[in-house]
Backbone as a chain_set.jsonl record, in Angstrom:
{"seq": "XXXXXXXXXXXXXXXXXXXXXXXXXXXXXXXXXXXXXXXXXXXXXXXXXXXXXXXXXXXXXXXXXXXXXXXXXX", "coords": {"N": [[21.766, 91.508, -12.049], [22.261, 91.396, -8.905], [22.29, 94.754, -6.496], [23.026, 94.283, -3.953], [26.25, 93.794, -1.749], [28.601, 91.403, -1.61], [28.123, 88.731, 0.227], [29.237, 87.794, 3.601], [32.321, 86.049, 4.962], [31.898, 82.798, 5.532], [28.845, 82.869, 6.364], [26.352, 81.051, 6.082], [27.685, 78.847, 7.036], [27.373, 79.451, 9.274], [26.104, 80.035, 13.102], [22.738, 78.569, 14.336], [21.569, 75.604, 13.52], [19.231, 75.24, 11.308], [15.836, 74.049, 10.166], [14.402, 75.04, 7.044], [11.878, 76.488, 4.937], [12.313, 77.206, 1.242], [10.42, 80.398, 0.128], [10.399, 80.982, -2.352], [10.458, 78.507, -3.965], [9.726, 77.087, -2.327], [10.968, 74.455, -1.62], [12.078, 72.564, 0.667], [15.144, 72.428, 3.172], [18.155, 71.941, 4.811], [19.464, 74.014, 6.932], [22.548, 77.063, 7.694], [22.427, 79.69, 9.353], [23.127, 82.923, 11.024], [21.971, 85.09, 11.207], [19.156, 85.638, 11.656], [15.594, 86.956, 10.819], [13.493, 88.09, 13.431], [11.871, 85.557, 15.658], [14.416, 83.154, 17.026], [13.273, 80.495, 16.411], [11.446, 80.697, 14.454], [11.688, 82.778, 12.521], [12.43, 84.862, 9.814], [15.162, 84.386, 6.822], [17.446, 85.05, 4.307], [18.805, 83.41, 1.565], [20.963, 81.515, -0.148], [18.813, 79.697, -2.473], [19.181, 76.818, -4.249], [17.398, 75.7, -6.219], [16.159, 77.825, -7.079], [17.652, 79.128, -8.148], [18.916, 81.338, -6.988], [19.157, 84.019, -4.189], [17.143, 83.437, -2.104], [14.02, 84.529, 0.659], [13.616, 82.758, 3.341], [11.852, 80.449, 5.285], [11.736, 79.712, 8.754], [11.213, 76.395, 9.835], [11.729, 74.505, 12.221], [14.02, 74.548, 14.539], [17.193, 73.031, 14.772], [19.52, 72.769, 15.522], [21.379, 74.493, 18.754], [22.692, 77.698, 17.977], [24.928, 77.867, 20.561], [25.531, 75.209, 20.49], [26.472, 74.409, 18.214], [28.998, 75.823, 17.894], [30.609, 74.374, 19.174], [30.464, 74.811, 22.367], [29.925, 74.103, 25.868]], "CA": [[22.798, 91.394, -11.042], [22.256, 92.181, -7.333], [23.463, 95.662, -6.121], [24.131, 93.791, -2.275], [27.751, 93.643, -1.278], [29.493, 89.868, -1.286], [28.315, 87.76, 1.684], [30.656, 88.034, 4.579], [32.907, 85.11, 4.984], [31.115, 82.002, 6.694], [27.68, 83.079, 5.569], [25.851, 79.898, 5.653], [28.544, 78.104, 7.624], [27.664, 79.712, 11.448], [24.593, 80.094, 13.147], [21.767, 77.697, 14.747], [21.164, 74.676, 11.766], [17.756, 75.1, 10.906], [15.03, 73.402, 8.961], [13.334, 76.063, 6.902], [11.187, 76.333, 3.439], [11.806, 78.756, 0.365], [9.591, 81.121, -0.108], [10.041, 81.163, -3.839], [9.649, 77.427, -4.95], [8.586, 75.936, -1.229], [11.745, 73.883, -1.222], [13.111, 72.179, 2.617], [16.452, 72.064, 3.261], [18.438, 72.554, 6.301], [20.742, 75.685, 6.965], [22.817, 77.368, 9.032], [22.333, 81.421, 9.243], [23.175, 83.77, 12.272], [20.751, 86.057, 10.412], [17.51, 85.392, 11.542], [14.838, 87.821, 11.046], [12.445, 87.393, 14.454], [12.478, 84.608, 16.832], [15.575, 82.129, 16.129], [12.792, 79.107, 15.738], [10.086, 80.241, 13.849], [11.663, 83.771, 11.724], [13.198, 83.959, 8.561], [16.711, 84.481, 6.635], [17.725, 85.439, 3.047], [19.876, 82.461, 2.009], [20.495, 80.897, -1.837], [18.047, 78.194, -3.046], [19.874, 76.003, -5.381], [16.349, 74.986, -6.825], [15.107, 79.031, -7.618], [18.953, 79.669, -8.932], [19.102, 82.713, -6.091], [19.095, 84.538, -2.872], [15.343, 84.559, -1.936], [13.919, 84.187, 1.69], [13.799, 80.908, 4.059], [11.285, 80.861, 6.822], [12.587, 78.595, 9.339], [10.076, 75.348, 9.934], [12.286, 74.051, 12.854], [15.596, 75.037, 15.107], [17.494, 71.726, 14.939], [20.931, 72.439, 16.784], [21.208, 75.923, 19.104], [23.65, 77.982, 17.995], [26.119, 77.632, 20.962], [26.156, 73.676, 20.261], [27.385, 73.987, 17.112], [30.329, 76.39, 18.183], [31.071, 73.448, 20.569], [30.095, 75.261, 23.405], [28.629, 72.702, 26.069]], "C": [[22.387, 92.187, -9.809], [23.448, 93.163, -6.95], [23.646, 95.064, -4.441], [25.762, 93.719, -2.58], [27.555, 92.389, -1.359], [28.941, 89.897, -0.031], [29.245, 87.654, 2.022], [30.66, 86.256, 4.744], [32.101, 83.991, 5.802], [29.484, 82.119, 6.578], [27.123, 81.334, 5.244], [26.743, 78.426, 6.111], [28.96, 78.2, 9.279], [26.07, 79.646, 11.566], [24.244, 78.662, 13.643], [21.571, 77.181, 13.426], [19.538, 74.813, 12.455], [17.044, 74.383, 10.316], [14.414, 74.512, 8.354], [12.917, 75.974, 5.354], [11.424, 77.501, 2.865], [10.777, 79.065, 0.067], [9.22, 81.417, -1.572], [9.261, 79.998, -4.668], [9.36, 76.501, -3.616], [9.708, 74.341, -0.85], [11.928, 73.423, 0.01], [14.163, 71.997, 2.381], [16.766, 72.8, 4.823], [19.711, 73.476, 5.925], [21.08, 76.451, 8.119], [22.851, 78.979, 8.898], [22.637, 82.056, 10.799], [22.073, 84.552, 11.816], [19.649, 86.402, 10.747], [16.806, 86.349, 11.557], [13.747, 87.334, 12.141], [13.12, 86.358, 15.344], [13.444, 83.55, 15.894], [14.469, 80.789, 15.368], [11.476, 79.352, 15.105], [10.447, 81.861, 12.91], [12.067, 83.517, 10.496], [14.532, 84.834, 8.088], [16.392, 84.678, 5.195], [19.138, 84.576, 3.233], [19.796, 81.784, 0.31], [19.972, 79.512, -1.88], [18.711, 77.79, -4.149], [18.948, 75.798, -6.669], [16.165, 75.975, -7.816], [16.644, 79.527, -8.664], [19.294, 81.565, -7.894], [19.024, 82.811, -5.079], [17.543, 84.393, -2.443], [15.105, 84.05, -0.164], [13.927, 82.853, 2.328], [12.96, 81.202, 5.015], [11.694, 79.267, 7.314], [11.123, 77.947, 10.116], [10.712, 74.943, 11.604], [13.744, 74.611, 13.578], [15.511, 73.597, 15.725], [18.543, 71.242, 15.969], [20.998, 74.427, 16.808], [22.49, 76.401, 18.401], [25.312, 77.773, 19.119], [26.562, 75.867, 21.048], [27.086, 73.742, 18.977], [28.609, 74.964, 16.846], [31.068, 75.203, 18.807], [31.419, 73.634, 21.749], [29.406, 74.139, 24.198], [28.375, 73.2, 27.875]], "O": [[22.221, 93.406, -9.766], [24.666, 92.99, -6.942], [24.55, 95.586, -3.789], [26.251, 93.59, -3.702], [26.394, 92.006, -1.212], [29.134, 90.818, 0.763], [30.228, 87.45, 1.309], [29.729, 85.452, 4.708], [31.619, 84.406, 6.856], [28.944, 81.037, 6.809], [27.507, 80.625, 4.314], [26.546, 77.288, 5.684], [29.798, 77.738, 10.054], [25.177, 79.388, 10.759], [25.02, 77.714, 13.524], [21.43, 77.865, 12.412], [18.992, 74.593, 13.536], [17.769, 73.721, 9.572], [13.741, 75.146, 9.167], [13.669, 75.372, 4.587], [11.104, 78.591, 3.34], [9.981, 78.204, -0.309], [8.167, 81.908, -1.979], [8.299, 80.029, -5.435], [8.863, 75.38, -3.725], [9.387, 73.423, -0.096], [11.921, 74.443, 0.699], [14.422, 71.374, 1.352], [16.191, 73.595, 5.568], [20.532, 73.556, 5.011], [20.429, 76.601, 9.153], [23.606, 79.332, 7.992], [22.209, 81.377, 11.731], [21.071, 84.358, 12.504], [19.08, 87.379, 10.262], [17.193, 87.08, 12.47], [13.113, 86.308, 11.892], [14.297, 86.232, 15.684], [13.369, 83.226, 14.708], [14.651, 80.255, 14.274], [10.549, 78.543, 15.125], [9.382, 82.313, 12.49], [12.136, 82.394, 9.997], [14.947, 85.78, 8.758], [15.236, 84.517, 4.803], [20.04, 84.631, 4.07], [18.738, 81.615, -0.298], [20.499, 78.479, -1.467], [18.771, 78.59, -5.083], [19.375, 75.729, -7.822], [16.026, 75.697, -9.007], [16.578, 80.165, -9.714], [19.804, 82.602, -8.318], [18.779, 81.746, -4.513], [16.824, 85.39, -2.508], [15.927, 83.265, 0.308], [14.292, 81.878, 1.672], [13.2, 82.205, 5.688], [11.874, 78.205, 6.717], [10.259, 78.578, 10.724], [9.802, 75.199, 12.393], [14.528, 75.15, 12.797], [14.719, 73.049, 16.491], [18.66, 70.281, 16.73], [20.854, 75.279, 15.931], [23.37, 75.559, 18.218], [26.444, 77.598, 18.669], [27.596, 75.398, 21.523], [28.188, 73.213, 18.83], [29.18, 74.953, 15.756], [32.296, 75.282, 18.853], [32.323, 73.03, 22.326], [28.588, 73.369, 23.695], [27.573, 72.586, 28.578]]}, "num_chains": 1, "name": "protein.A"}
């Protein structure tokens, strides 16, 4: 069991949608993180892989929509 705190509310539901690959099993999927470690289109995030059954890193392959689009900022 992970000693982290609970993910804050929205966790994976704000943020620039990304394309990015796990780092554990190499998975793609797209995701949305405020998080980013580094530059928004090429750093990476700690985000759960469905595949690995956990939290493990994401490096982001792509920035698909900016963050203030998908506030519906225009």
């Amino acid at each position: 069991m992970s000693s982290k705190p609970p993910s804050a509310p929205g966790v994976g539901h704000t943020g620039p949608l990304v394309s990015a690959r796990c780092t554990g099993c190499g998975k793609c999927s797209k995701k949305r993180t405020a998080e980013i470690v580094g530059d928004e289109s090429s750093g990476s995030f700690e985000h759960v892989c469905h595949s690995c059954r956990c939290v493990t890193w994401w490096n982001v392959l792509d920035l698909l929509e900016a963050a203030e689009r998908s506030r519906g900022k225009r």
